[in-house]
Each structure stands twice: as C-alpha cells, then as structure tokens.
N, C-alpha and C positions, 0 to 999 in steps of 0.2 A: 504494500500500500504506500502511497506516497503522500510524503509529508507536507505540509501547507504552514505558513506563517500567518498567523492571527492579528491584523494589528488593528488598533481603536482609532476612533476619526480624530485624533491629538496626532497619531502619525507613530506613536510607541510597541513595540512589542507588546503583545500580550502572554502569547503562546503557542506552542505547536497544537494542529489539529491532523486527526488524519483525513483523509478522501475514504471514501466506505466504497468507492468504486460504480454506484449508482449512475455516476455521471457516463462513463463508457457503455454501461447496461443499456442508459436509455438510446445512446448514440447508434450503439449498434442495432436494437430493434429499430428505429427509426430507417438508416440504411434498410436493414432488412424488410420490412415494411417498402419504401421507394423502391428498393430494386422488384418486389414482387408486384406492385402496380406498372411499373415499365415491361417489366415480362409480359406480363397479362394484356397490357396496350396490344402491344407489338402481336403479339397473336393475334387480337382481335383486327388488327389491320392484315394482316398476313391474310387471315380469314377471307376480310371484305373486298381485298385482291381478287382472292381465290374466286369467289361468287362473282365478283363481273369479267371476270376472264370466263368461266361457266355462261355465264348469260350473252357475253356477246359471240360465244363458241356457238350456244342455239339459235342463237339469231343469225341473220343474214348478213347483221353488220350493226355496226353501232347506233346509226339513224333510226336501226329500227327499232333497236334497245330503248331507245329513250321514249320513242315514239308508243311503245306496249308502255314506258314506268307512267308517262303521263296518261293513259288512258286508261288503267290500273288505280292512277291516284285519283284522276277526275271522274272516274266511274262511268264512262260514256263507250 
C-alpha cells in the first residue's frame, strides 16, 4: 500500500495515511466497464454493416433499398 502525507490547510505535516487501494479498484472497473461498452458498440455496428450489405445483396441495388425502407416506413 502506498503511503500518502496528510497535511492541514496551515501547510504543516500532520501524518502519514495509507491509500486502502479503492482508488485503483474503482479505476479499473471503470476501464472495465468502457472497454465493455466499446466492445458491445462495435459489434453492434459490425452487425448493422452486416444487415445492409444482406439487404442490398437482395435487392437489385441500393435505389431500390431505400426505395422498399421508405415504403416500409411510410406504409404505402
């Protein structure tokens, strides 16, 4: 554990304190936490790739893609 110096707002020594280590604890779940939401992104765009590379592969061509998404959204 690593030591830390205490000092009062006069500017004086008080004491040593130790670090209980908490502080790295939370650093690293944090890290761990962001790297598992950047994972998870990336898949999910990797995914959304996948699926219009699929949809313009059934399609005739991309004109037509868009042409079935708005007709799909507009309900006509």
């Amino acid at each position: 554990m690593a030591k830390t110096m205490k000092i009062d707002e006069s500017g004086t020594h008080v004491g040593d304190m130790e670090s209980t280590g908490m502080d790295s604890l939370s650093q690293g779940t944090s890290q761990f936490g962001l790297g598992l939401i950047m994972t998870l992104a990336a898949l999910i765009g990797v995914w959304g790739v996948a699926c219009l590379i699929g949809g313009i592969a059934k399609c005739e061509g991309i004109l037509d893609l868009v042409r079935g998404y708005f007709t799909a959204v507009m309900g006509m």
